[in-house]
N, C-alpha and C positions, 0 to 999 in steps of 0.2 A: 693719526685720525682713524686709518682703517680699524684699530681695536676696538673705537669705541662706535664705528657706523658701519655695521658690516651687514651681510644677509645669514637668517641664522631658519632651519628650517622647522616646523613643529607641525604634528601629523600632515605630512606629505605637503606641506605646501610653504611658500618662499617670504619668511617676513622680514624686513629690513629694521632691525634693532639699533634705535637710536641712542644711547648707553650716555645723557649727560649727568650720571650720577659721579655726586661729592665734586663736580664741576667748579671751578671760580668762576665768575662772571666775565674775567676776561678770557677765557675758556670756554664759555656757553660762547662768547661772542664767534670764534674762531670754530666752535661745533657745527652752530645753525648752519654760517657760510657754508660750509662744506657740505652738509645736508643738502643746502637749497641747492648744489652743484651737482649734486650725487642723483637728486631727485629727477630734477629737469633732465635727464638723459634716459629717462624710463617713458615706455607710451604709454600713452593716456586712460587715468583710474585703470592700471594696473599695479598698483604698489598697496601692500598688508606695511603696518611700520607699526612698532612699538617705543614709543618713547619713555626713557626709566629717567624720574627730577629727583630718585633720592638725594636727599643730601644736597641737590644743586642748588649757587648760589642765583638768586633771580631777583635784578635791582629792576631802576625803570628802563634804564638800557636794553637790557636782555628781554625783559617785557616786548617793546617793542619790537625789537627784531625776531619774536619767538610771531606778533602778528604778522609781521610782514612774510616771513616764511611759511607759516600756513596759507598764508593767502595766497604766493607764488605755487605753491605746493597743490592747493586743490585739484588741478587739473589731472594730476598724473595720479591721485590717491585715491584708493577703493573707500578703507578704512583706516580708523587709527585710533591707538588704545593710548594709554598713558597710565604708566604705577607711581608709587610717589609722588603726585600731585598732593598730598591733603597741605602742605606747607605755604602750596603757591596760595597766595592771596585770593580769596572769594572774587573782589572788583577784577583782579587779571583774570582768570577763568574766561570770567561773563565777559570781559572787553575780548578774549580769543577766540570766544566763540561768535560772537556778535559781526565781530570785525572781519573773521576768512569767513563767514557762513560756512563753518564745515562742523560734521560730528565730531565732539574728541570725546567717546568715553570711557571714562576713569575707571582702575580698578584697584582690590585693594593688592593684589599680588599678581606677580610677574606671571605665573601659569593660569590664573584666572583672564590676563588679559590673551594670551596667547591663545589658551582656547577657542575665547570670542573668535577672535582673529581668522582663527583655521574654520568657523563655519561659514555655511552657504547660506 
């Protein structure tokens, strides 16, 4: 799990790369947990996280547990990027963001989202 949820850093500062690219869904299922485990041991809206869905598989299963994890997750999260998103379905989007009330914005490549990431 550490390969694919580690901290990785981009101009001077600490973002934690959530890596569930070309994932199966019974694999997203076993990522998220560990996410949601990894996260809650950080204080509070102190976490940069980039999350990479290429290629991941995302049924209604992993849907749901991708809400439930941002929703546990808001506490401890500054911001959060996401590349590979254009597959996931438009309704999950809107139901993620709806459901954790939190920002996730999309980008189209991994150094565009980390930029974001590293500003003030």
């Amino acid at each position: 799990m550490d390969d694919r949820i580690h901290f990785i850093e981009h101009k001077g500062k600490k973002i934690l790369l959530l890596d569930f690219s070309h994932a199966t869904a019974q694999q997203m299922q076993l990522l998220l947990e560990h996410v949601r485990v990894t996260v809650a041991q950080h204080a509070r809206e102190s976490l940069l996280t980039l999350g990479d869905f290429e290629g991941a598989e995302i049924d209604h299963g992993v849907a749901t547990k991708i809400k439930e994890v941002l929703t546990l997750d808001r506490p401890f999260v500054k911001k959060t990027a996401w590349v590979g998103a254009e597959k996931i379905p438009h309704a999950f989007l809107e139901n993620f963001h709806n459901f954790s009330q939190r920002k996730i914005v999309i980008f189209k490549t991994r150094e565009e989202a980390l930029d974001w990431l590293a500003e003030e």
